[in-house]
C-alpha positions as CSV (number, residue, x, y, z in Angstrom):
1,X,-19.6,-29.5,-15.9
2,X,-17.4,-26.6,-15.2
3,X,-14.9,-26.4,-12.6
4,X,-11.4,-25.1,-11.6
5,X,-8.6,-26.8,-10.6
6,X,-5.6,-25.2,-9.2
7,X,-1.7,-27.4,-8.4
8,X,1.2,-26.9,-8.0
9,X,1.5,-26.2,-4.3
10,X,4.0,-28.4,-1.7
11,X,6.0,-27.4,0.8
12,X,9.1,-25.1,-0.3
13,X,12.0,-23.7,2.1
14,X,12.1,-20.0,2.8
15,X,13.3,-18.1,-0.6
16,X,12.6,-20.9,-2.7
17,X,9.5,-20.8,-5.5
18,X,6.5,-22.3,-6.5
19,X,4.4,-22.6,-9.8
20,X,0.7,-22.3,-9.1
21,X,-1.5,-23.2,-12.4
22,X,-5.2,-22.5,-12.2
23,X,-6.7,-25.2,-14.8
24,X,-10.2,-25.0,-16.1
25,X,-12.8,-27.7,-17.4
26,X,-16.1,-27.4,-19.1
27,X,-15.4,-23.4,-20.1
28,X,-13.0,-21.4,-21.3
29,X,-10.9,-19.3,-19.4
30,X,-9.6,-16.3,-21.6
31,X,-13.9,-14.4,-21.2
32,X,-12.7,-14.6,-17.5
33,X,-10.9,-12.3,-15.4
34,X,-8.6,-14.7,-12.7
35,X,-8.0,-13.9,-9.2
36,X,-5.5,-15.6,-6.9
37,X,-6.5,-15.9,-3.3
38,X,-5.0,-17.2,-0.1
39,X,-6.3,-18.0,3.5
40,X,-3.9,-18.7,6.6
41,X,-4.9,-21.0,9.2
42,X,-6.9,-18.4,11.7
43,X,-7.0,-16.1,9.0
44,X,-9.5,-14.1,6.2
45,X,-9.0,-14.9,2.6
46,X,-7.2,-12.3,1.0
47,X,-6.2,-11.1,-2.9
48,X,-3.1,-11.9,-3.9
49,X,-3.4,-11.4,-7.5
50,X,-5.7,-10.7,-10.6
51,X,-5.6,-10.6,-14.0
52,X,-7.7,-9.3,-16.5
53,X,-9.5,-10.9,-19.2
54,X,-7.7,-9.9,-22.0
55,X,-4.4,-10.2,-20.1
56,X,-3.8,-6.9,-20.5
57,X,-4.0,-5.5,-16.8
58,X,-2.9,-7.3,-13.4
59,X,-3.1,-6.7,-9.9
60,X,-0.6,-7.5,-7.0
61,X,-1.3,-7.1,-3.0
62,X,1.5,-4.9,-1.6
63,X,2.6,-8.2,0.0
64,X,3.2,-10.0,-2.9
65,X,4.2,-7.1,-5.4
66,X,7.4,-7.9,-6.9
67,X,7.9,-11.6,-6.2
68,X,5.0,-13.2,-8.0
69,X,4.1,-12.7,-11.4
70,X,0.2,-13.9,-12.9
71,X,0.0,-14.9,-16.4
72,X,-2.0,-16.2,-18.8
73,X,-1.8,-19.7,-20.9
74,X,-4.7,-19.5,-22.9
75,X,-3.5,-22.7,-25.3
76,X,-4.0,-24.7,-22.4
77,X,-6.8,-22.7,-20.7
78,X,-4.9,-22.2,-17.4
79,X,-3.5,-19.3,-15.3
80,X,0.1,-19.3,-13.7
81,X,1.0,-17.6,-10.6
82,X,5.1,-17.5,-10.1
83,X,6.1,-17.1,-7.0
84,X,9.6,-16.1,-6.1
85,X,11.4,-15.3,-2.6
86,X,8.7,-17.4,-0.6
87,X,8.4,-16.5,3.2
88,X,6.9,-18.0,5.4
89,X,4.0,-15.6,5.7
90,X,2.7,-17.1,2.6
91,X,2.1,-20.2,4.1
92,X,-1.9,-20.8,2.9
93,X,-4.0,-22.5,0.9
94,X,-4.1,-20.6,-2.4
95,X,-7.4,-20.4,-4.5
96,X,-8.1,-19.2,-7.6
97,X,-11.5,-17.8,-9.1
98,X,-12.8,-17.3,-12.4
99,X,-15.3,-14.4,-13.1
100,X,-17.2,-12.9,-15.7
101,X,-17.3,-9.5,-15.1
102,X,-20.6,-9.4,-17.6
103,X,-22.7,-12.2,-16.8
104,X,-21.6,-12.6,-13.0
105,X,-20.9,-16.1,-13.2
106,X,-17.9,-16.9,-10.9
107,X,-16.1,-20.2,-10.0
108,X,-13.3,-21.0,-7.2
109,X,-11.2,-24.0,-7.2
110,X,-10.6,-26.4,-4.4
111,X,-7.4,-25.0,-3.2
112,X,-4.1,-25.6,-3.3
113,X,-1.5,-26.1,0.0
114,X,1.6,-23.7,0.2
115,X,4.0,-24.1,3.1
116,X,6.9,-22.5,3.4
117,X,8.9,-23.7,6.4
118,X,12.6,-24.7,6.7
């Protein structure tokens, strides 16, 4: 069965950093272009960061440009998203999603808690 798993959220003081890994199970991740996405309490889901399949092109919101980076681990079929100089207006729950920008199929992970409070 296929699935995604994301971790590495907690709660983290302003300016601090997180590691969010994106891990998948039952298919392999490197046919898939990755997405990061967050949703505040009251709030739409938004894009925070993609990356192609190849690894070759990424994508940052204007909110996040510069302070997180997205990367690929393809030994252990996961995706990182670094994030540096947290604020509080990242507070979320972060998601990741897996599609395949040929065959349309498309998973999202549970979600992961980021809090950044002090």
């Amino acid at each position: 069965q296929e699935h995604l798993v994301e971790s590495g959220g907690g709660l983290v003081q302003p300016g601090g950093s997180l590691r969010l890994s994106c891990a998948a199970s039952g298919f392999t991740l490197d046919i898939y272009a990755i997405g990061w996405f967050r949703q505040a309490p009251g709030k739409e889901r938004e894009g925070v960061s993609c990356i192609s399949a190849s690894g070759n092109t990424t994508y940052y919101s204007d909110s996040v440009r510069g302070r997180f980076t997205i990367n690929r681990d393809n030994a252990r079929n996961t995706v990182h998203l670094q994030m540096n100089s947290l604020n509080t207006e990242d507070t979320a729950v972060y998601y990741c999603n897996a599609r395949h920008l040929v065959e349309g199929t498309e998973y999202w992970g549970q979600g992961t808690q980021v809090t950044v409070s002090s």
